[in-house]
N, C-alpha and C positions, 0 to 999 in steps of 0.2 A: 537678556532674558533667554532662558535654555527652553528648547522642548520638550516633553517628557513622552516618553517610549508609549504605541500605542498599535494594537491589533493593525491598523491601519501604517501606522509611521513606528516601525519597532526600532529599538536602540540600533546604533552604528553597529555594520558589521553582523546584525541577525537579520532574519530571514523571518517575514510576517505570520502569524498563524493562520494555518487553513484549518477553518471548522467545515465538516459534510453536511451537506444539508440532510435536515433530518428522513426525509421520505426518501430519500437516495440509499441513504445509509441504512434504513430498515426493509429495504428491497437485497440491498447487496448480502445485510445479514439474512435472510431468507432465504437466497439463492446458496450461501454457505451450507445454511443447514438442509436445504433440499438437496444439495447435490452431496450428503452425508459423506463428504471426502477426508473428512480430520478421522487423524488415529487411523487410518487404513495405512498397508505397506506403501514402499516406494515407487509410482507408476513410470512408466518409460513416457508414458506420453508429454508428464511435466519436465522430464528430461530433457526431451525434444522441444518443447515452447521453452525452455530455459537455454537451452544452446542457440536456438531462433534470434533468440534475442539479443544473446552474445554478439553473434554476427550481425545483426542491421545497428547493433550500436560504438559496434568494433571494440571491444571491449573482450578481454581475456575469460571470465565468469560472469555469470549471471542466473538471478534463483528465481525462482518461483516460492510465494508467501501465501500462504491459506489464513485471514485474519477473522478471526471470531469476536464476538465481544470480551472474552473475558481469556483469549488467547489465542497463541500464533501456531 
């Protein structure tokens, strides 16, 4: 008998899904649109918490994502 792929036990070789919980997720959309940052120019400051990150992860790049509901 085979198992079949499951949020919990997903097929060989995939990676389970993560759902947000919803009241996290309607806080963080919140704090998006409050902090009115999509569509503005390039800021230095995301620059600096993007190269931040580069370094404590050793890693050559690394970005900074602004995620909205209905875009990035």
């Amino acid at each position: 008998m085979t198992q079949q792929a499951s949020a919990t036990h997903p097929a060989p070789g995939r990676r389970p899904e993560v759902v947000p919980d919803p009241s996290v997720e309607a806080a963080r959309i919140a704090a998006v649109r409050r902090y009115d940052i999509l569509d503005t120019p390039p800021d230095g400051a995301f620059d600096r918490v993007a190269a931040m990150a580069a370094r404590l992860f050793d890693v050559p790049v690394a970005t900074v994502t602004i995620v909205d509901t209905d875009r990035i």
